[in-house]
ROPA-238556 format. One record per residue (C-alpha): residue in one letter; x, y, z. Coordinates in steps of 0.2 Angstrom, whole numbers, plus 5000, padded with zeros to 4 digits. Layout:
<sites>
aXYZ ...
</sites>
This chain:
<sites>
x523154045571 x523054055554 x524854065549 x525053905562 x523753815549 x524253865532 x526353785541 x525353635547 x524753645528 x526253655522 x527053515531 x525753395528 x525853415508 x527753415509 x527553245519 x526453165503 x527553245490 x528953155497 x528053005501 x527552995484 x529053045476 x530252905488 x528752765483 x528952825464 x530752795465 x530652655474 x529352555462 x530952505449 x530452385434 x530852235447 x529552295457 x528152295445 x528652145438 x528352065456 x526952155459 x526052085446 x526751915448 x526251915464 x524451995459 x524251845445 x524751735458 x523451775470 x522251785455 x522751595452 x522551525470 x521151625473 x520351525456 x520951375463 x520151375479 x518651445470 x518751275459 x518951155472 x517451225480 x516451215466 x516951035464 x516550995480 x515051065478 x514650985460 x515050815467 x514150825484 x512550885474 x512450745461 x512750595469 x511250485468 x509450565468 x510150715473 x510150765451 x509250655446 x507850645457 x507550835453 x506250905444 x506650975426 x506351135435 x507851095448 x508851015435 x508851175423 x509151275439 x510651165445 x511351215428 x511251385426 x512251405442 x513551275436 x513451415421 x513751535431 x515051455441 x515951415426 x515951585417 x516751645434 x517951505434 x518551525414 x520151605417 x520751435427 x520051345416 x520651415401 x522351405410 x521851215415 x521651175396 x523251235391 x524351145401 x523350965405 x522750825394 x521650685398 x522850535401 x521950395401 x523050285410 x523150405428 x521350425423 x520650255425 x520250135439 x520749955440 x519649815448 x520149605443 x520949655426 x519749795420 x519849975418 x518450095419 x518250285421 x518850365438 x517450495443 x516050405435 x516550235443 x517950165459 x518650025462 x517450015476 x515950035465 x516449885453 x516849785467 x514849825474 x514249805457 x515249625456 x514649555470 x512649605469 x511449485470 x510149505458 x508249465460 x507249355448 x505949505441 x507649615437 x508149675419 x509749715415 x510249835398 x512149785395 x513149855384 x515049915378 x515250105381 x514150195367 x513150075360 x511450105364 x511250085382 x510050255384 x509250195371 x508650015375 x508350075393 x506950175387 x506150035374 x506349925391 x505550085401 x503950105389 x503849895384 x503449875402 x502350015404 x501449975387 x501950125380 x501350235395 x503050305405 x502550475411 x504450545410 x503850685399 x502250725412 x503150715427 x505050795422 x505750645428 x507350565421 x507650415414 x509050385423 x508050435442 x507150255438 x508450165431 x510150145441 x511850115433 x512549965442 x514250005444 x513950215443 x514650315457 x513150455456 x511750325449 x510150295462 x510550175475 x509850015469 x509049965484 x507550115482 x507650095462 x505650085457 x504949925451 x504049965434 x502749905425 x501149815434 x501249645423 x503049605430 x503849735443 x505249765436 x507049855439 x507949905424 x509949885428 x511149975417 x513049905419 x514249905406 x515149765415 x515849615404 x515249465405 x516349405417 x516249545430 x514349535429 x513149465442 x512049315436 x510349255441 x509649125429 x507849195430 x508449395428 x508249465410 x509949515402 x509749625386 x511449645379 x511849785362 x513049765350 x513549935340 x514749935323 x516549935333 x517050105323 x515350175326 x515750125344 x517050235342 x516650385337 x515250415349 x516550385362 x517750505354 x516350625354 x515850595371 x517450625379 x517850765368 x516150835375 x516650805394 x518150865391 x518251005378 x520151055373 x520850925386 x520450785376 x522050695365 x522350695347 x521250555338 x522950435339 x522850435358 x520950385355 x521350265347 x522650195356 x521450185371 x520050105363 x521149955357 x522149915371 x521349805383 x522349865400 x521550035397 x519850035388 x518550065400 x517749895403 x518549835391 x519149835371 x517249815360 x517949655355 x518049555370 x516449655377 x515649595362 x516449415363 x515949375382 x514249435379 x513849325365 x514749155372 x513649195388 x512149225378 x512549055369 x512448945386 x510849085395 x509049065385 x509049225399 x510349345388 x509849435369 x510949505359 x510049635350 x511049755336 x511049945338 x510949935320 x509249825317 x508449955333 x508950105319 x508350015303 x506849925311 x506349975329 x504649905329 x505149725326 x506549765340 x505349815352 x504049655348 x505749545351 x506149655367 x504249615373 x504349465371 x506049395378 x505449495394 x503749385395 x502449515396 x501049495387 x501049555369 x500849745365 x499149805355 x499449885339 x499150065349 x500150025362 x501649965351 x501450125343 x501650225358 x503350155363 x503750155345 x503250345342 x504050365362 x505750295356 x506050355340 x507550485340 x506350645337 x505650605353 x507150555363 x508050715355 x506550835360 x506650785378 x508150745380 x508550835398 x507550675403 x508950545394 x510450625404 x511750495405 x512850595416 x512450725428 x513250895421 x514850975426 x515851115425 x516851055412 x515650985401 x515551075384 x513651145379 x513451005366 x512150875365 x512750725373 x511350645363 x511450485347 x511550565333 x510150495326 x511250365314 x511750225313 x513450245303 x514450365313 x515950255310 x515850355292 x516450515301 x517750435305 x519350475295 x519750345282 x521550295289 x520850255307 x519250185300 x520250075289 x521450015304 x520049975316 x519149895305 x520549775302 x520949765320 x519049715322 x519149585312 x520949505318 x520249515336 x518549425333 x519149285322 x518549125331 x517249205337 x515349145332 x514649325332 x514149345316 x515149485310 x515049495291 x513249485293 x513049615305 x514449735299 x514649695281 x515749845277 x516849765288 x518549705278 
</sites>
């Protein structure tokens, strides 16, 4: 038996010695070079389904209130999973940013002349947004992309609750109280709050030229004008942020911004141009400056009051939304001022105003000094007051 074992032995180690000796040979420099092809490539596609799944997930998860009607609680939870999604994805992604740059003509949605950003906004959306029908008691906060519209939606948020909005209190967001007209992942319009208890009100945020936007003669349209290089840099930065390494070399920014078939909503100039002829025939429409909110914010909000027809605010109570609005209030809460729901390409930046009003200084002298100059050429004719309000302005 046991020299019947010790050939059974035998001829089992013989059988791995060969085994292993026939798969060294046979694994020639060809053959590691396809086996780890083939293993990155699996790597990749596994990634890739992993992505789209996450996506999937990211979009079905945002749309509406299902962010923004979160708690801050949720909220912060929501994004430390999309943390955690994204440190799992980062080999695709680092792979991504390598090879693909935002192109913002693929990029873009078209609807009756205008551009606007695919994934925020569709066709469809627009269209809906177009054709709304706005009640009398409604508020709209318009503006050109980066200019103020956060911003004013909370003056218009505490003005009519006399400087006691509970957003703080209660972890809600700005934005679960305000929809975005023409936003794909804004809260549906028809269960958006009435504020305030003088004159229920629905705060409307579009970005809609004057043209595209719905009018109602008795609605309140609240329309902000920023400096157009200033414009510019916050949407630089806001994209960049979005983005990260997929974002275009300044030129390509630039390119964007002044071309009128591919600036979302518009080029600044003919934003700014439609809303100030409509606000010249409509008592209904004020055209407030970005840069008086910065340099005098109390007078602003005692203009704001007024033109919306409440009653005027007591000296604590214009304190309170003064004190509420000022940028070391915004910035310390500012999970509740979100303008977009996060994503798993969004850089850990704060997608917050800087708290100036000269950002067009940070621009680099060249493009400054060029889109200046284009400013200018583009709003001659136009009764908008720009030396006044932009004196740097050439």
């Amino acid at each position: 038996m046991s020299s019947r074992k010790s050939s059974g032995i035998t001829r089992v180690q013989a059988i791995i010695s060969t085994t292993r000796f026939l798969g060294t040979r046979a694994m020639g420099p060809l053959d590691w070079i396809g086996l780890v092809v083939g293993s990155v490539t699996a790597v990749v596609v596994l990634q890739l389904i992993y992505l789209s799944i996450v996506l999937r997930w990211e979009d079905d998860q945002t749309v509406g209130l299902g962010y923004y009607g979160l708690h801050s609680t949720e909220r912060d939870r929501f994004k430390r999973t999309l943390r955690t999604h994204a440190r799992l994805l980062a080999p695709i992604l680092r792979l991504s940013i390598r090879f693909i740059r935002l192109d913002f003509r693929k990029s873009r949605l078209q609807y009756r002349g205008v551009s606007g950003p695919m994934g925020s906004c569709s066709a469809e959306t627009f269209a809906a947004a177009a054709a709304f029908t706005p009640l009398p008691e409604d508020v709209f906060v318009v503006t050109q992309m980066k200019c103020g519209t956060t911003w004013m939606q909370y003056v218009v948020y505490e003005v009519v609750n006399r400087g006691l909005g509970d957003l703080v209190a209660t972890g809600t967001t700005l934005y679960s109280q305000c929809p975005w007209l023409e936003g794909r992942k804004a809260v549906p319009i028809e269960v958006a709050p009435r504020l305030g208890r003088e004159r229920p009100t629905r705060i409307i945020k579009t970005h809609l030229p004057a043209d595209l936007c719905p009018a109602e003669p008795a609605a309140r349209y609240i329309y902000v004008a920023r400096h157009p290089v200033s414009c510019f840099a916050s949407c630089v930065d806001f994209i960049r942020t979005n983005v990260g390494a997929m974002a275009p070399p300044l030129a390509v920014f630039e390119a964007w911004f002044t071309d009128p078939d591919l600036m979302w909503w518009g080029t600044w100039s003919n934003h700014v141009k439609g809303w100030w002829d409509r606000a010249a025939r409509n008592p209904n429409v004020l055209v407030v400056l970005f840069e008086d909110m910065k340099k005098d914010l109390p007078s602003v909000v005692k203009q704001v009051t007024a033109f919306l027809g409440v009653a005027p605010l007591s000296e604590p109570e214009l304190g309170l939304v003064v004190e509420k609005c000022g940028f070391q209030y915004m910035q310390a809460h500012q999970d509740l001022f979100e303008m977009q729901p996060p994503h798993i390409l969004q850089a850990d930046a704060e997608l917050f105003v800087r708290g100036t009003a000269e950002r067009h200084k940070d621009v680099p002298a060249e493009t400054r000094e060029r889109l200046a100059a284009w400013a200018v050429r583009e709003m001659a004719g136009s009764s908008f007051p720009l030396a006044r309000a932009y004196p740097d302005l050439p």
